[in-house]
C-alpha positions in Angstrom: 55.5 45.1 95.4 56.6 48.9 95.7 55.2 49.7 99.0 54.1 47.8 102.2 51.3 48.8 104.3 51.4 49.0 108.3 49.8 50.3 111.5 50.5 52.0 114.5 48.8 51.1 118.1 49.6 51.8 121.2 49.4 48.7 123.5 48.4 48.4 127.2 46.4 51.6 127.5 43.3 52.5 126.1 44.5 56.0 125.8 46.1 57.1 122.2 49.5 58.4 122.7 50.1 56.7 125.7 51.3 52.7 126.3 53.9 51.3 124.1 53.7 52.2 120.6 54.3 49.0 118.3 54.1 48.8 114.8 52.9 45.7 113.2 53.5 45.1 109.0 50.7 42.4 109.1 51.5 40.8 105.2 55.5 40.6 105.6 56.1 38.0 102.5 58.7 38.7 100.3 60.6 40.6 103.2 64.5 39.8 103.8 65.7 39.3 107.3 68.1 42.6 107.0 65.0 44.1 105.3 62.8 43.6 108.3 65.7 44.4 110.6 66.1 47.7 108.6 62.3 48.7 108.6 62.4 48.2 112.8 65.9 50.4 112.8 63.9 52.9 111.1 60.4 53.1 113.1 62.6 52.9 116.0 59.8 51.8 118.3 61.0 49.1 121.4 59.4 46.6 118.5 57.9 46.1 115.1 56.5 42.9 114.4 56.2 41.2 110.9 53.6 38.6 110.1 53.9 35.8 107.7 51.8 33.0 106.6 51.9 30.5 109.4 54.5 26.9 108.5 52.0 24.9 110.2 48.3 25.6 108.5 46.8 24.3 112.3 48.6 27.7 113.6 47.4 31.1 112.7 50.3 33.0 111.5 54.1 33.0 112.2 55.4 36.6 113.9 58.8 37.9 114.0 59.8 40.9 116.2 62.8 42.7 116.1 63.8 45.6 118.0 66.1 48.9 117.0 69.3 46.2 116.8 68.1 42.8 116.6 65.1 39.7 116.3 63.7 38.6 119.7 62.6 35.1 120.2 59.1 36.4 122.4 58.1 39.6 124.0 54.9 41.0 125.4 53.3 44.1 124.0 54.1 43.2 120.4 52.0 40.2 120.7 49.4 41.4 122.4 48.9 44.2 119.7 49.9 42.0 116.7 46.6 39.8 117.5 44.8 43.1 118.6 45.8 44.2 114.4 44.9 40.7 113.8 41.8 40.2 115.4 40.1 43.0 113.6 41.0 41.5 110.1 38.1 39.2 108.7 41.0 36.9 107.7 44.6 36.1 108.1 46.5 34.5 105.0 42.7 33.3 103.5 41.4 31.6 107.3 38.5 33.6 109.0 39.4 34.9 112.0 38.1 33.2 115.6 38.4 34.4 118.9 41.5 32.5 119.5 45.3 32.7 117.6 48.0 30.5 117.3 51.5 32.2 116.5 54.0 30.6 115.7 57.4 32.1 117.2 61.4 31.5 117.7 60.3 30.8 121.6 57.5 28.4 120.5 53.8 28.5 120.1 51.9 31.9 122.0 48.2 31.3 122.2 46.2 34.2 122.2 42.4 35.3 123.4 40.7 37.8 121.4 38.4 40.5 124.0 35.8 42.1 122.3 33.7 44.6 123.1 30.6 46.1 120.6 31.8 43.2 118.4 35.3 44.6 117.9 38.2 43.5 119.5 39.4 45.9 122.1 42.0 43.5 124.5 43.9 40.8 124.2 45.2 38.2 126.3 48.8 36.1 125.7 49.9 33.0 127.1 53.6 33.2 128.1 55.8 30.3 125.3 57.6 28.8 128.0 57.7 27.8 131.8 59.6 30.0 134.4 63.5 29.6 134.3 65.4 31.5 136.7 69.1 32.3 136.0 72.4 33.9 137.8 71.9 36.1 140.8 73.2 39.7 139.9 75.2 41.9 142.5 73.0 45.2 144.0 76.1 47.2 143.0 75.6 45.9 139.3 71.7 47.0 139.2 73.1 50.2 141.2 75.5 51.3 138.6 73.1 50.7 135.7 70.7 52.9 136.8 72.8 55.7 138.8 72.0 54.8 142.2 73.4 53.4 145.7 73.3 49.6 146.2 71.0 50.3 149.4 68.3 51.3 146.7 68.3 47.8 145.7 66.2 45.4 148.0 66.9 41.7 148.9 64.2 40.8 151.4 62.3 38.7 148.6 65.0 37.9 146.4 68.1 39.2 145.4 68.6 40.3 142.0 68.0 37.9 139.2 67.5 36.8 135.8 64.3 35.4 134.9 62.6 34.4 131.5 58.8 32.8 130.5 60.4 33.7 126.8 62.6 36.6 127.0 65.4 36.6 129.7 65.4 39.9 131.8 67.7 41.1 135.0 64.8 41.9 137.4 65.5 43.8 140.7 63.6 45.4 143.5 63.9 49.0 144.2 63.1 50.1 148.1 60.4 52.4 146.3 58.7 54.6 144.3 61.3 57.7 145.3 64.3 55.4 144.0 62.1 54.4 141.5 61.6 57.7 140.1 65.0 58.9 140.6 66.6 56.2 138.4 68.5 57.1 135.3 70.0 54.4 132.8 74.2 54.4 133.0 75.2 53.2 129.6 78.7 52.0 130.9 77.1 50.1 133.4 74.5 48.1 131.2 78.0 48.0 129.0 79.7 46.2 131.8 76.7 44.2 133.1 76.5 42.0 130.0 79.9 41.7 129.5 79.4 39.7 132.6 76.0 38.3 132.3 76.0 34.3 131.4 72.1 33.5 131.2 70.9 36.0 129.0 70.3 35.5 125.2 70.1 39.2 123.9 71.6 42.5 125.3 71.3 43.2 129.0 67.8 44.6 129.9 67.1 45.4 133.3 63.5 45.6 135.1 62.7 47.3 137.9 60.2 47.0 140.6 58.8 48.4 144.0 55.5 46.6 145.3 52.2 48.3 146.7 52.4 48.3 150.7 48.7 48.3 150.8 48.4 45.3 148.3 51.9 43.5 147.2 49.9 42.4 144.0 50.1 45.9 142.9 53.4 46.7 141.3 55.1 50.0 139.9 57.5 49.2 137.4 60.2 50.6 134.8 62.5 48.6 132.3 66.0 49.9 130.9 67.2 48.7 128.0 69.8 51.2 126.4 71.5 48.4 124.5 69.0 47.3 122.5 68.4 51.7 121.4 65.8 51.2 124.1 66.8 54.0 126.7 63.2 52.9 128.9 60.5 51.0 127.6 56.9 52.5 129.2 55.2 49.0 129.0 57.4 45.4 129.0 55.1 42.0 128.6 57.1 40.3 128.8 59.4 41.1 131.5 56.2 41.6 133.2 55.2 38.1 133.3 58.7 37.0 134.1 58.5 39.2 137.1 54.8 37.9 138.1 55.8 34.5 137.7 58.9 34.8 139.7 56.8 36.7 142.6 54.0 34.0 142.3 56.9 31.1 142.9 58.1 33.0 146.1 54.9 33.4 147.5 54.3 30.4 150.6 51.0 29.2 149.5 51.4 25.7 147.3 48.5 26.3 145.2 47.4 29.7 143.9 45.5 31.6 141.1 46.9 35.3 141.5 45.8 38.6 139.7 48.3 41.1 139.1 48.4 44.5 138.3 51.4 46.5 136.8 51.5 50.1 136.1 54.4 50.9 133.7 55.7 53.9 131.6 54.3 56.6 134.3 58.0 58.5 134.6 57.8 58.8 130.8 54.3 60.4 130.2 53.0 56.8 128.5 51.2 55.1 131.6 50.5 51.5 130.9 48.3 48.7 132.6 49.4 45.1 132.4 47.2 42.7 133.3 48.7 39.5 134.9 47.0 35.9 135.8 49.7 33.6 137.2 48.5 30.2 138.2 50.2 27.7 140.8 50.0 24.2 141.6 52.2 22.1 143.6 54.5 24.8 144.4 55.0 25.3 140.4 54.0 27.8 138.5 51.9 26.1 135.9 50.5 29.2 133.7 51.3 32.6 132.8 48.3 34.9 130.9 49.2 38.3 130.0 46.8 40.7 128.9 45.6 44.4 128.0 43.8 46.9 126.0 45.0 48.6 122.5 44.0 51.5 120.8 44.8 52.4 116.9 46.9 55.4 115.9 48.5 55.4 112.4 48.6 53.7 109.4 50.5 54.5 106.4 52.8 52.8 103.8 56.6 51.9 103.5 57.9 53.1 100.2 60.1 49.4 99.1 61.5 51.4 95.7 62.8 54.7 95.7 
């Protein structure tokens, strides 16, 4: 094998050229680990995912995805745009496709719903690996000097500052809005700093951000930093999004509760992206997290193997 074919989509959007671009190599076999970590380095996209043949035949396909620096265990937009690539295939690995996926990853099974619409798949929907674990609280002047701002940006009427994972373990924080929102600017010796500290994360320190609608507090504006990871801001996070919807959902009063939420993503960068959440609750846990969104296809190409 002398070359390897791949696409480009953008995920969360049904606009080209704006969401989060992802490249997915769908037939991965033969690939070394530094090999795959070498072809992410290069496309230098927030994630590349790599499919291979599935270990357990009942699942659909095992996915790896590996940012500019290393392999995450789960994250959001690569999944959802892997089984958007996916979906459109008449097979993966010899099985026809159906309209649901199995994929087998390092945080455990995601199970996925194909959308379709004029009998081609056009959304996706993702159902978070694991339940909501909440980690170490995080001092405002920590988030403040990450992102070049006072620590009376930072609000605490909810919840103070926190780590929070459904797969992927992200410092989430609330900003007092969309003006502090706007004006905030990654500090690379602060994210340095912050995960020399940090003892509940299980990759490089990646920080969400957050203000909530006033009108509806189910509509959120967000932003995630992740200059660590060659990720300066990512314009549309899955899976810190359904950390954050989760968390929110837990906080609410109300025992039981089937919530819908919105969040808008990538704005400050020119990529606007829609994330569709559906947290349910019962018993005063949260029992289920679905993420989904639309896709759109941009490029396709191959990656030369021998020079």
């Amino acid at each position: 094998m002398d070359t390897l074919s791949y696409v480009t989509l953008d995920v969360f959007t049904s606009t080209r050229f704006e969401g989060n671009p992802l490249a997915v190599i769908s037939d991965a076999r033969g690939l070394s680990d530094a090999a795959m970590q070498r072809i992410a380095t290069e496309f230098n996209y927030s994630e590349v995912t790599f499919v291979l043949p599935p270990e357990d035949p009942e699942n659909s396909a095992r996915v790896r995805i590996f940012t500019p620096t290393m392999e995450i265990p789960f994250a959001g937009h690569p999944n959802v745009g892997t089984a958007y690539v996916l979906g459109r295939q008449a097979e993966i690995f010899g099985k026809p496709v159906g309209e649901k996926l199995r994929f087998e990853e390092e945080a455990g099974i995601v199970e996925v719903s194909l959308k379709r619409s004029g009998g081609k798949v056009a959304a996706t929907a993702i159902r978070a690996p694991q339940p909501l674990a909440i980690g170490d609280a995080i001092a405002e002047e920590t988030i403040a000097r990450c992102i070049g701002l006072e620590p009376g940006a930072v609000v605490k009427t909810s919840h103070v500052p926190v780590f929070a994972s459904v797969g992927l373990n992200f410092a989430i924080a609330e900003l007092s809005g969309l003006e502090a929102l706007a004006a905030a600017r990654p500090n690379l010796a602060g994210f340095q700093a912050a995960a020399g500290r940090q003892t509940t994360s299980g990759h490089d320190f990646s920080l969400f951000l957050y203000v909530r609608t006033p009108e509806d507090p189910w509509e959120v504006r967000a932003r995630m930093f992740a200059p660590l990871d060659n990720v300066p801001e990512d314009p549309a996070t899955g899976s810190a999004s359904a950390a954050l919807g989760a968390y929110l959902v837990s906080l609410a009063p109300d025992s039981d509760m089937d919530v819908r939420i919105t969040i808008e993503q990538g704005v400050e960068m020119g990529r606007r992206s829609i994330i569709a959440l559906d947290v349910a609750k019962s018993g005063g846990i949260v029992t289920d997290v679905v993420i989904s969104g639309s896709c759109v296809s941009v490029m396709r190409g191959e990656i030369i193997l021998q020079a």
